[in-house]
TORKOL-4160 file (C-alpha; in steps of 0.2 Angstrom, whole numbers, padded with zeros to 4 digits, m for minus):
384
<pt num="1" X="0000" Y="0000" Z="0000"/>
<pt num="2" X="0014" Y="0010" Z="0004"/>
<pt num="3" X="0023" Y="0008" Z="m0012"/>
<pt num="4" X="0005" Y="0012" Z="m0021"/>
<pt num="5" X="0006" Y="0030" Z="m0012"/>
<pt num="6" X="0025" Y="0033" Z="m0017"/>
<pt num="7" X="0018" Y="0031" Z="m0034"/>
<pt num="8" X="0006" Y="0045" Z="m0035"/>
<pt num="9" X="0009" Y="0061" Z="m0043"/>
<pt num="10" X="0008" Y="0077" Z="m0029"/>
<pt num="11" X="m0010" Y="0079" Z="m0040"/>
<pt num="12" X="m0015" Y="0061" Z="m0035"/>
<pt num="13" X="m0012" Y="0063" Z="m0017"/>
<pt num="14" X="m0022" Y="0079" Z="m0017"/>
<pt num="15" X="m0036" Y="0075" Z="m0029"/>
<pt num="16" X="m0046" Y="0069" Z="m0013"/>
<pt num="17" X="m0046" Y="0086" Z="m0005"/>
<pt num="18" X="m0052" Y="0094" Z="m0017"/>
<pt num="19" X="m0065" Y="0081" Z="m0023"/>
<pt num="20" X="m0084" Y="0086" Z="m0024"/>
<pt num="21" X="m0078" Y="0104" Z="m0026"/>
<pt num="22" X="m0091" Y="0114" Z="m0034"/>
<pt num="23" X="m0085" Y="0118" Z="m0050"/>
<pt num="24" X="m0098" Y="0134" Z="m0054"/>
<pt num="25" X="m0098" Y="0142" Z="m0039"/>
<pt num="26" X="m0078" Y="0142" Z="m0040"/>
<pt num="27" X="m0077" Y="0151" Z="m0058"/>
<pt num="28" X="m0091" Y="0164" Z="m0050"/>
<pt num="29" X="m0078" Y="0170" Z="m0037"/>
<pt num="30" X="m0063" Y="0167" Z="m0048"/>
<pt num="31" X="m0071" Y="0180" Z="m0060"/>
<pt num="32" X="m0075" Y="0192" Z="m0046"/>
<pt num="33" X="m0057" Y="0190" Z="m0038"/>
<pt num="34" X="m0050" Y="0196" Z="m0054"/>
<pt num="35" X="m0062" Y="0212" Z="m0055"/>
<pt num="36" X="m0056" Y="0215" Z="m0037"/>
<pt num="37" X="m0036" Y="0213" Z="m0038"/>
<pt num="38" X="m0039" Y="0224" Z="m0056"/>
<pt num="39" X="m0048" Y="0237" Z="m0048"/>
<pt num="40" X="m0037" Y="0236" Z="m0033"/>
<pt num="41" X="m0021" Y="0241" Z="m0042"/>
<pt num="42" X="m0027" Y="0255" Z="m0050"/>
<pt num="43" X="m0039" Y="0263" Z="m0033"/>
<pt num="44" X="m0025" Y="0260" Z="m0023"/>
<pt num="45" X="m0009" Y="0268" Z="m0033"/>
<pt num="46" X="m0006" Y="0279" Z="m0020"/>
<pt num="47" X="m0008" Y="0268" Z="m0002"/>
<pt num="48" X="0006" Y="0257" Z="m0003"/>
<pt num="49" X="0003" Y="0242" Z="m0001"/>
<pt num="50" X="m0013" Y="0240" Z="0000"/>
<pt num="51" X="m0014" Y="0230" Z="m0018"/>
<pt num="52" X="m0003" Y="0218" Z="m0011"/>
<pt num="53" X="m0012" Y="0217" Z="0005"/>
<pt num="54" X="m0028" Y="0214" Z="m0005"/>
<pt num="55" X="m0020" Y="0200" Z="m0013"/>
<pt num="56" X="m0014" Y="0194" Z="0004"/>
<pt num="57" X="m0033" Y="0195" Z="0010"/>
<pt num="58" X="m0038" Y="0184" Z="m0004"/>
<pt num="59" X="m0025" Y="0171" Z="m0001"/>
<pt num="60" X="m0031" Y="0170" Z="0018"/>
<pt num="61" X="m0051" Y="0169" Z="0010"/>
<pt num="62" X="m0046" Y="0154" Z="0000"/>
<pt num="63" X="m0035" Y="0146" Z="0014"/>
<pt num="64" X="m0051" Y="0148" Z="0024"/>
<pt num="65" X="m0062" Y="0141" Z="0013"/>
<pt num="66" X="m0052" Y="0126" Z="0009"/>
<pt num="67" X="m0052" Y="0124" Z="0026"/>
<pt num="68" X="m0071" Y="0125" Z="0031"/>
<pt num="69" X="m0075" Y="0115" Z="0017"/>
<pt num="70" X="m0066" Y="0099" Z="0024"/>
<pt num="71" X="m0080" Y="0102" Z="0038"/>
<pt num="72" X="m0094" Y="0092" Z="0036"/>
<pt num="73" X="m0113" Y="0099" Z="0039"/>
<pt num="74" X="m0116" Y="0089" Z="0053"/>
<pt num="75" X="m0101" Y="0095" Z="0061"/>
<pt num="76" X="m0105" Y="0112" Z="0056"/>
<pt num="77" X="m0122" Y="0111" Z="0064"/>
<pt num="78" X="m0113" Y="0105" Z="0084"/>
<pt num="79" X="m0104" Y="0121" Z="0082"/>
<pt num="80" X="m0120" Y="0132" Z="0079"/>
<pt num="81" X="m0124" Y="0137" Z="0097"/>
<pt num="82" X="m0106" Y="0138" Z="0103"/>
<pt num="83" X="m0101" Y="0151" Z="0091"/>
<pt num="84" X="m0119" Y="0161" Z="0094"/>
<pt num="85" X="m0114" Y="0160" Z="0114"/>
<pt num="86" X="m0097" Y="0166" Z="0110"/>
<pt num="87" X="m0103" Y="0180" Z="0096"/>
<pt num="88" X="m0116" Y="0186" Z="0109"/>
<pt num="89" X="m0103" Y="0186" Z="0124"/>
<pt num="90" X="m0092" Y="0197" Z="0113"/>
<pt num="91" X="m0102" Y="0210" Z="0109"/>
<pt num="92" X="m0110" Y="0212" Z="0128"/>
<pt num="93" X="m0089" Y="0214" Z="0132"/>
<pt num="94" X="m0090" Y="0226" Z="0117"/>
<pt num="95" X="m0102" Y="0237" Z="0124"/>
<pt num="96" X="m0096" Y="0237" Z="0140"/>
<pt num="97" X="m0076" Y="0238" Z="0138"/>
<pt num="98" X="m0073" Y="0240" Z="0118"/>
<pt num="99" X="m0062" Y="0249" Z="0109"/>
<pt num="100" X="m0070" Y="0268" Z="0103"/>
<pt num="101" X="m0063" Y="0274" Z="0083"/>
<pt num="102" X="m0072" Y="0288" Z="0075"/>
<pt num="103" X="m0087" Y="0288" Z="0088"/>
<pt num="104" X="m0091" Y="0270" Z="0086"/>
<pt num="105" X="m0088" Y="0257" Z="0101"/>
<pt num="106" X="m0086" Y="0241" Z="0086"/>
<pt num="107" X="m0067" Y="0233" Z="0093"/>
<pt num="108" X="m0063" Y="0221" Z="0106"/>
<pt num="109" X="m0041" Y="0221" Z="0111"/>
<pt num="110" X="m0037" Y="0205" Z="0113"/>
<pt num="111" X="m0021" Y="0206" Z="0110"/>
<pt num="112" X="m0024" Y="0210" Z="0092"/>
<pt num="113" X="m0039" Y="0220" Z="0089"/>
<pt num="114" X="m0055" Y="0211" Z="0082"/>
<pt num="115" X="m0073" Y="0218" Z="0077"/>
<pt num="116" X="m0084" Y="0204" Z="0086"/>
<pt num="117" X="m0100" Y="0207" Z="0074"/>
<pt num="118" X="m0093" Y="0199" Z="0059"/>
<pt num="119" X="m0092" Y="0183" Z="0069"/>
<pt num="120" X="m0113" Y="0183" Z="0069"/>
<pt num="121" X="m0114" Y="0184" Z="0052"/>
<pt num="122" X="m0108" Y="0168" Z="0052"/>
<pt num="123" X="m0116" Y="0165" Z="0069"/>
<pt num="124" X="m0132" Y="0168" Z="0068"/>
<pt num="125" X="m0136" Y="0157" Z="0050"/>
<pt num="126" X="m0129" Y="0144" Z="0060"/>
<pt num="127" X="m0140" Y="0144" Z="0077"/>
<pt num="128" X="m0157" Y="0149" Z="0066"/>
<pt num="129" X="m0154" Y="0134" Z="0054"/>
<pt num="130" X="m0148" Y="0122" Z="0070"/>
<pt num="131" X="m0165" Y="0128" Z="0079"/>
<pt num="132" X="m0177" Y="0124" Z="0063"/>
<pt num="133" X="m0166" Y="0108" Z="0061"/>
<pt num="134" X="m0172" Y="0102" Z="0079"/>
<pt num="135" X="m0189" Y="0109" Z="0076"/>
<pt num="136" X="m0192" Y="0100" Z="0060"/>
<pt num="137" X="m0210" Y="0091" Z="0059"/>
<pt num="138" X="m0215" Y="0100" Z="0072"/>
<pt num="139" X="m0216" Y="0120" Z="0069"/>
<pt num="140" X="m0226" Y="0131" Z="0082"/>
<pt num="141" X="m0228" Y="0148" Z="0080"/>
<pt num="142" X="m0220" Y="0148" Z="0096"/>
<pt num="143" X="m0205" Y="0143" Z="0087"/>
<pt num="144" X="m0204" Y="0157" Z="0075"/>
<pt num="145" X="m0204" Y="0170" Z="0091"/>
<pt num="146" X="m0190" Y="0161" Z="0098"/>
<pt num="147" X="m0179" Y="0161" Z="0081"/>
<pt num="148" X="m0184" Y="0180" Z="0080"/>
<pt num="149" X="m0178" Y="0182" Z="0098"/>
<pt num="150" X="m0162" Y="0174" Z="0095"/>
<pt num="151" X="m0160" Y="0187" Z="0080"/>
<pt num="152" X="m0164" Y="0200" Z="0090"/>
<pt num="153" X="m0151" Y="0200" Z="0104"/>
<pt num="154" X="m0137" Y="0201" Z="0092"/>
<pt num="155" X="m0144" Y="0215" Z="0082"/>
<pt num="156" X="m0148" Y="0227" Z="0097"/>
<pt num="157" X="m0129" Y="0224" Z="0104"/>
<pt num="158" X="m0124" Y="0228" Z="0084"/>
<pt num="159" X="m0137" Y="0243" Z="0082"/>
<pt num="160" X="m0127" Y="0249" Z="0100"/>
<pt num="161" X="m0112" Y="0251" Z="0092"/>
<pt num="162" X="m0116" Y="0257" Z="0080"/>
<pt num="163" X="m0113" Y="0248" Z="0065"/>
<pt num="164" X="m0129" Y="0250" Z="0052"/>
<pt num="165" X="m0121" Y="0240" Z="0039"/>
<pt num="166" X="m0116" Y="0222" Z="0050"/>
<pt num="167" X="m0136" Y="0225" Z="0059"/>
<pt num="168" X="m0144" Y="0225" Z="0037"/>
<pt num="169" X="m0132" Y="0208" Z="0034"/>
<pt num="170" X="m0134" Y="0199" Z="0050"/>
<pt num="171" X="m0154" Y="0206" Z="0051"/>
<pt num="172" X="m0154" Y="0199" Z="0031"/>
<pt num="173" X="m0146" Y="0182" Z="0036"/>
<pt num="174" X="m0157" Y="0180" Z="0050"/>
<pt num="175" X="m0173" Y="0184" Z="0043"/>
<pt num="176" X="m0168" Y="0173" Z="0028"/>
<pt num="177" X="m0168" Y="0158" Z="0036"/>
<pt num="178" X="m0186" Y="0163" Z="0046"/>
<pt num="179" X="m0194" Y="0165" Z="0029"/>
<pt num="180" X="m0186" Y="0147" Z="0022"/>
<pt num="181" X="m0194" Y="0139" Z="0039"/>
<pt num="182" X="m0211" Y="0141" Z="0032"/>
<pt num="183" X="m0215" Y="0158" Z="0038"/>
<pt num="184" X="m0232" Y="0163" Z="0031"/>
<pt num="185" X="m0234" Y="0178" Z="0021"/>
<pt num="186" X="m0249" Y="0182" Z="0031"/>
<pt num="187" X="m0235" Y="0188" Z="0043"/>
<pt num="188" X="m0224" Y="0194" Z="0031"/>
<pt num="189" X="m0234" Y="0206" Z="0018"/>
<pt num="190" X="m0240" Y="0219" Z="0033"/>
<pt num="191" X="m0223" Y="0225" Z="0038"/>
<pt num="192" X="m0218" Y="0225" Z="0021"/>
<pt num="193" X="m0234" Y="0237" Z="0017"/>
<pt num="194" X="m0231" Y="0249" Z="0030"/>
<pt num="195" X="m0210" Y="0249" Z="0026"/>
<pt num="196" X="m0217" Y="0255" Z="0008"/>
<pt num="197" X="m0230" Y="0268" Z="0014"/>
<pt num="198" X="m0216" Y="0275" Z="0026"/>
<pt num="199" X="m0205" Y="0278" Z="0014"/>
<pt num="200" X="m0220" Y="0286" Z="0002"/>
<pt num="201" X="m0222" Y="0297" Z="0015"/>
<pt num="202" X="m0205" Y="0299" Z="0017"/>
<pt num="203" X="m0202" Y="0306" Z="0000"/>
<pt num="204" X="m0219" Y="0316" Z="0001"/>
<pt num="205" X="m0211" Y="0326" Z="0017"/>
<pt num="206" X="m0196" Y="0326" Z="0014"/>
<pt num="207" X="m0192" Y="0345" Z="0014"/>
<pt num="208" X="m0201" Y="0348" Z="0033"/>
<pt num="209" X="m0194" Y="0330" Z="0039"/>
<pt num="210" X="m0175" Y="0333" Z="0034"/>
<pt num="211" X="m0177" Y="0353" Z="0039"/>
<pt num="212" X="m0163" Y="0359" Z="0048"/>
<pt num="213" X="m0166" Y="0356" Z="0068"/>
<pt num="214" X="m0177" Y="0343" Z="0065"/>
<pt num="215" X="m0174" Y="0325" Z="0077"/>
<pt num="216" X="m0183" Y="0307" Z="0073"/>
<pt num="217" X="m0185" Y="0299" Z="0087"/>
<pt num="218" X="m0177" Y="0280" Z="0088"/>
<pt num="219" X="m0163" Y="0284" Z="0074"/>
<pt num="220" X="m0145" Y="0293" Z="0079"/>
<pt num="221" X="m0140" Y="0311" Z="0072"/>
<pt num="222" X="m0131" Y="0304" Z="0058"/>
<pt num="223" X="m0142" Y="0289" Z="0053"/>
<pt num="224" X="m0153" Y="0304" Z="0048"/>
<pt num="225" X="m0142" Y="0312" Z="0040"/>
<pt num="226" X="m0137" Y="0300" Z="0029"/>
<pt num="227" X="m0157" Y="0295" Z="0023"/>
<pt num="228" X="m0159" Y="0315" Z="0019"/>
<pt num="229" X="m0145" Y="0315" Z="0010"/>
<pt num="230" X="m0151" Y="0301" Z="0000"/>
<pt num="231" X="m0165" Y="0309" Z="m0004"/>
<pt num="232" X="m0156" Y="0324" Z="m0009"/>
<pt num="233" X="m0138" Y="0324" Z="m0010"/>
<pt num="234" X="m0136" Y="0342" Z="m0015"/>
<pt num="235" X="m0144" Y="0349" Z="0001"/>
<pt num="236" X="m0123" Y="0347" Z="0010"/>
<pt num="237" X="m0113" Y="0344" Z="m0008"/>
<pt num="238" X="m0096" Y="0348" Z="0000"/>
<pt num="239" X="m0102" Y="0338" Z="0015"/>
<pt num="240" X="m0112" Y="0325" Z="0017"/>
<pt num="241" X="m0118" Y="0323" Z="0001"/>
<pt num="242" X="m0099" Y="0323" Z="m0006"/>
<pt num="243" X="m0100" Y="0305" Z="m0005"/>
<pt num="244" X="m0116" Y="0300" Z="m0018"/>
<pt num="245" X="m0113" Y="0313" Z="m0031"/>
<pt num="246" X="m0095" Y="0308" Z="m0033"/>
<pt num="247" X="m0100" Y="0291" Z="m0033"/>
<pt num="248" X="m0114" Y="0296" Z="m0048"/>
<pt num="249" X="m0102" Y="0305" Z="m0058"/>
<pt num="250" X="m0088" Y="0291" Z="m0059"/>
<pt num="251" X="m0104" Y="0279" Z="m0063"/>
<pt num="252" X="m0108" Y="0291" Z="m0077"/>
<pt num="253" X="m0093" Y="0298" Z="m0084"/>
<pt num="254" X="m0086" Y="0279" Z="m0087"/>
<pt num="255" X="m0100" Y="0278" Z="m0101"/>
<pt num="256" X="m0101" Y="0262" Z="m0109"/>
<pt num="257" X="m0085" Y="0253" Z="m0112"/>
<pt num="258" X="m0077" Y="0263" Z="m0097"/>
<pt num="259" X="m0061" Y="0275" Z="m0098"/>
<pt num="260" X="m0049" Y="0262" Z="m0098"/>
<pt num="261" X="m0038" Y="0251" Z="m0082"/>
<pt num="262" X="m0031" Y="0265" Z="m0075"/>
<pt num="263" X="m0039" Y="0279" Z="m0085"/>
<pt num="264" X="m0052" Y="0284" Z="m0072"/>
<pt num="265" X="m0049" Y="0304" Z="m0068"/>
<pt num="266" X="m0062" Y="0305" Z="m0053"/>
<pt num="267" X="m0052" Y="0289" Z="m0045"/>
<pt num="268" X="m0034" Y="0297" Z="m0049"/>
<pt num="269" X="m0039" Y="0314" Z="m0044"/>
<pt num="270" X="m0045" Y="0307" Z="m0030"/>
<pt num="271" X="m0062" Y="0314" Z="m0029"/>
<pt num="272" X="m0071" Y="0297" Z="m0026"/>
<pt num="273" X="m0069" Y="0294" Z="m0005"/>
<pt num="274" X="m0066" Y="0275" Z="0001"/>
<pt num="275" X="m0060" Y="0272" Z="m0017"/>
<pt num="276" X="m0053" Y="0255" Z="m0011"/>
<pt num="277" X="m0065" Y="0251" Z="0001"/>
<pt num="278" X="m0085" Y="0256" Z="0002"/>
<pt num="279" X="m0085" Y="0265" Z="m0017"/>
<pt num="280" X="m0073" Y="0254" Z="m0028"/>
<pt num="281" X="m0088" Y="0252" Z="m0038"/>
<pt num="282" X="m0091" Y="0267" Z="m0042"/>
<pt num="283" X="m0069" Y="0268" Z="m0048"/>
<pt num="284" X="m0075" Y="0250" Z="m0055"/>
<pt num="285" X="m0089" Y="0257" Z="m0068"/>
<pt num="286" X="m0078" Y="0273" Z="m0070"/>
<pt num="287" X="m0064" Y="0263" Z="m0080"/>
<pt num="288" X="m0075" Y="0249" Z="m0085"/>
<pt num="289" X="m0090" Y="0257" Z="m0091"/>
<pt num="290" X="m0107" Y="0249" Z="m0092"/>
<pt num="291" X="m0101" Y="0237" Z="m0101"/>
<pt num="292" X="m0089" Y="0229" Z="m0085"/>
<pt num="293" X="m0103" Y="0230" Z="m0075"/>
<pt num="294" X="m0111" Y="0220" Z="m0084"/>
<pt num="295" X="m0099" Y="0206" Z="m0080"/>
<pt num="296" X="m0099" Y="0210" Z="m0064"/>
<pt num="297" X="m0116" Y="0207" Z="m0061"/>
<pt num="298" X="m0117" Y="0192" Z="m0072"/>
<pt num="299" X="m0103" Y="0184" Z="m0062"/>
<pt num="300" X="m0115" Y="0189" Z="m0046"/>
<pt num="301" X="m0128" Y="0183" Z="m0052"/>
<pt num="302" X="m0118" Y="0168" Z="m0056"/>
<pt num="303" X="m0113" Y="0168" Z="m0040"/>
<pt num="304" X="m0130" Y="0170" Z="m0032"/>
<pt num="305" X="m0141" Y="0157" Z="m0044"/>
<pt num="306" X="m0128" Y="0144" Z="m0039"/>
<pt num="307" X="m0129" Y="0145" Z="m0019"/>
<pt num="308" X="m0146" Y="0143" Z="m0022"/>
<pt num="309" X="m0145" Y="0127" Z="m0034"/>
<pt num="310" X="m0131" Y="0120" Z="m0019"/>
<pt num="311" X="m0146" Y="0125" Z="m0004"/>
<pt num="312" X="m0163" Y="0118" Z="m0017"/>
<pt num="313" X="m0151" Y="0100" Z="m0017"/>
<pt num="314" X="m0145" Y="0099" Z="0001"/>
<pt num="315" X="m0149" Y="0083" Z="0006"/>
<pt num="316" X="m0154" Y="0091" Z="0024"/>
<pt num="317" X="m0165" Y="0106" Z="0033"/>
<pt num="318" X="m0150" Y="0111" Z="0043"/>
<pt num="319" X="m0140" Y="0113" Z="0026"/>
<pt num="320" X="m0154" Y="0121" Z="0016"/>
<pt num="321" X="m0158" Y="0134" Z="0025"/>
<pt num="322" X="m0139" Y="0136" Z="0029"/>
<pt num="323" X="m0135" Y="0139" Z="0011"/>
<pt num="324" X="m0151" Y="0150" Z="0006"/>
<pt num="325" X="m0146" Y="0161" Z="0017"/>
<pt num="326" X="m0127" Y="0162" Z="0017"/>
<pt num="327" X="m0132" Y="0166" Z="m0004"/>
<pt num="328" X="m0144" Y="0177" Z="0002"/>
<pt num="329" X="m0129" Y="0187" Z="0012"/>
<pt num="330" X="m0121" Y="0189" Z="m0003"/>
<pt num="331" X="m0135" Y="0195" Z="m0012"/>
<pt num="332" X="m0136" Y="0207" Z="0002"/>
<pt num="333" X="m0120" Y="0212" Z="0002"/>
<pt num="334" X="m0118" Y="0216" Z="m0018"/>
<pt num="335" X="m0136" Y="0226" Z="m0017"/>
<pt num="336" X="m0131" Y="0237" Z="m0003"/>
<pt num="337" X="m0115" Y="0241" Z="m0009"/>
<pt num="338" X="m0119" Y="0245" Z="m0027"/>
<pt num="339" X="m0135" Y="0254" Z="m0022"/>
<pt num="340" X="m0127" Y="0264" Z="m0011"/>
<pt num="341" X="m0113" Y="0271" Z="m0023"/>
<pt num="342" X="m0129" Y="0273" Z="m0037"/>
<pt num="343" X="m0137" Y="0283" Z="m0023"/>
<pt num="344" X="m0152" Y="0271" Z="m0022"/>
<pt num="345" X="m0148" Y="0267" Z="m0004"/>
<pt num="346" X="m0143" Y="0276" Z="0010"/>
<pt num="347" X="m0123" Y="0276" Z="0012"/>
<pt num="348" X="m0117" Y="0261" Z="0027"/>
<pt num="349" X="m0102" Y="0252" Z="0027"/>
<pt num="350" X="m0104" Y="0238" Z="0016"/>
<pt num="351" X="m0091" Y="0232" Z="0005"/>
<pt num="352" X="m0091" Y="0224" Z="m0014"/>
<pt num="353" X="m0088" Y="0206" Z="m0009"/>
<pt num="354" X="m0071" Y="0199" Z="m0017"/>
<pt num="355" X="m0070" Y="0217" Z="m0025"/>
<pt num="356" X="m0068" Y="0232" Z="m0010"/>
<pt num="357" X="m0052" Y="0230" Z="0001"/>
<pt num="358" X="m0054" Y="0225" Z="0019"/>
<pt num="359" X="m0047" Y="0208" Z="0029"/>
<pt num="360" X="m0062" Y="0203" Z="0042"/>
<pt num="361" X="m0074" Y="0204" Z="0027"/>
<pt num="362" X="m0062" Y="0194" Z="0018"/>
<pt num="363" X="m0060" Y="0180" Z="0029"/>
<pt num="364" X="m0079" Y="0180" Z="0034"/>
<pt num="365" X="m0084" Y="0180" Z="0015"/>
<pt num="366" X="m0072" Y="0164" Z="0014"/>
<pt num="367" X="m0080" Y="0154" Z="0028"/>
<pt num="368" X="m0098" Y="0157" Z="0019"/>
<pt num="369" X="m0091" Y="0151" Z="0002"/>
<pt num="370" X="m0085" Y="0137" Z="0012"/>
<pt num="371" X="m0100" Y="0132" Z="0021"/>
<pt num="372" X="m0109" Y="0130" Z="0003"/>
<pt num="373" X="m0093" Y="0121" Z="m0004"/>
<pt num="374" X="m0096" Y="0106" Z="0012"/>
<pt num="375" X="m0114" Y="0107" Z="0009"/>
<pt num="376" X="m0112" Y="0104" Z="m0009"/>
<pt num="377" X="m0098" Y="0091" Z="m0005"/>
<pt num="378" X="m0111" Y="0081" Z="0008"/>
<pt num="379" X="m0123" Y="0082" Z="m0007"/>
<pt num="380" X="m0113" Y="0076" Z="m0020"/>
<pt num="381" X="m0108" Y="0060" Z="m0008"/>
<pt num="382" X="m0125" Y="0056" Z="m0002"/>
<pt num="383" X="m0128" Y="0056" Z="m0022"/>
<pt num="384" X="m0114" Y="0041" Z="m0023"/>
């Protein structure tokens, strides 16, 4: 046997590691990672080494998700509560003793300085789908209340912080996996209706809402700043409102076939803020065009369609509704992000995933991509 091993190529030995790989999903990111290390260079000409630190990012991602795909669901699933437990612990530590930048209480020194919220992105799929997974055959209405109150906790210690962007993606992974449980539309369509009539109203009042010395109750100073921006950006142009109409005018000035890889005057001049980070779209479409894009989004979309193909074929409850929502995070993620910089959405810190610079986001993105790569592994060898 041992002379049989001696035998095999390097390829050989490692073929069984790589085996039940999703072939798809793979190419989806592999396009995406080339959009963000392309962008990268020419965004971030003038930081250092911030390109090479982008490419160090994505070596960690894929290191991670070759990692986490070895993991088996089931195995996946006895971690669920631990991690929550440990999620939760770190953000009540947060808010008691974290570490303060820029007027937000989001870091935890422990030796290195961590940002515990990204852990519950990742958390909280994992406890919702482990919860349904123990209820199965047996769903109460009881049951959805407590799913929502485990979704709760974690999003009023992130809303604390405060940190808009993490509370939309863990609130979107969370709710997710309620709706895939069987939550009837009955409970779903009345907040959806009154969401829409407040933001008719919204726009109807706008002018006496946003008028200056005006306060909403429930949101902070600046959350309201940024949803009167949205609604009209020119009201602070050199202010608050610097941040959408540069992001507009790189969207619009690229055209369709874009000014060229590293052509793009509003990224150069550096007019376009976070040009590596929260708007490398907008430097994205400015030297790409419409037609880049394009690609981009069809390799999203890619992307997206494929999770969901891996979560329809998951041979368990725990996995399906696992893999809807981790997709639906991603979905989440790109929407935000690119809404944000067309000025469709409100501005919150939300990176282009595989595209915007950024190591935590990185290395969370990488577990989800290997949480679907297991679940479509345990599908493929149930299959055989």
């Amino acid at each position: 046997m041992a002379v049989v091993f001696k035998n095999l190529s390097v390829w050989q030995r490692a073929a069984p590691w790589f085996r039940g790989f999703d072939g798809p999903l793979a190419f989806a990111v592999f396009l995406l990672a080339c959009a963000g290390m392309l962008t990268m260079y020419s965004s971030g000409f003038d930081q250092g080494t911030r390109f090479e630190d982008h490419g160090r990012n994505m070596l960690l991602a894929g290191f991670i998700l070759f990692v986490v795909a070895q993991i088996p669901p089931q195995r996946l699933m006895s971690l669920a509560v631990p991690l929550y437990l440990i999620g939760v612990t770190l953000l009540i530590a947060v808010a008691v003793f974290g570490v303060t930048k820029k007027g937000a209480r989001r870091w935890l020194n422990v030796g290195i300085t961590i940002q515990p919220s990204e852990i519950l992105k990742i958390a909280v799929p994992l406890m919702l789908a482990w919860w349904f997974q123990k209820r199965e055959g047996q769903l109460r209405p009881l049951d959805f209340v407590v799913a929502a109150l485990l979704l709760v906790v974690p999003i009023a210690l992130i809303v604390r912080q405060p940190d808009l962007g993490t509370a939309i993606l863990v609130l979107s992974a969370g709710l997710s996996i309620i709706f895939f449980a069987g939550l009837s539309w009955k409970l779903i369509l009345p907040p959806l209706l009154l969401g829409v009539l407040g933001v008719a109203l919204l726009i109807g009042f706008e002018p006496q809402l946003c008028a200056e010395g005006m306060r909403w109750p429930v949101l902070h100073d600046y959350q309201q700043q940024r949803i009167c921006t949205l609604l009209d950006p020119t009201r602070d142009p050199l202010g608050k409102g610097f941040h959408i109409i540069q992001g507009m005018i790189a969207i619009g000035s690229g055209g369709f076939w874009g000014k060229g890889f590293m052509q793009g005057t509003q990224t150069h001049l550096e007019f376009i803020p976070e040009r590596t980070t929260d708007f490398i779209f907008a430097a994205f479409s400015e030297e790409f065009g419409l037609f880049g894009n394009l690609l981009l989004i069809t390799a999203f979309v890619l992307l997206i369609l494929r999770g969901l193909n891996i979560a329809l074929e998951a041979p368990t409850l725990f996995s399906r509704l696992l893999a809807g929502s981790i997709t639906l995070i991603f979905f989440t993620y790109a929407f935000v992000n690119m809404g944000m910089v067309s000025g469709i959405l409100p501005v919150v810190g939300v990176p282009l995933p595989f595209v915007s610079y950024g190591g935590t986001a990185m290395v969370t993105l990488g577990m989800g991509l290997g949480i679907l790569m297991s679940i479509a592994k345990s599908k493929r060898l149930v299959q055989s």
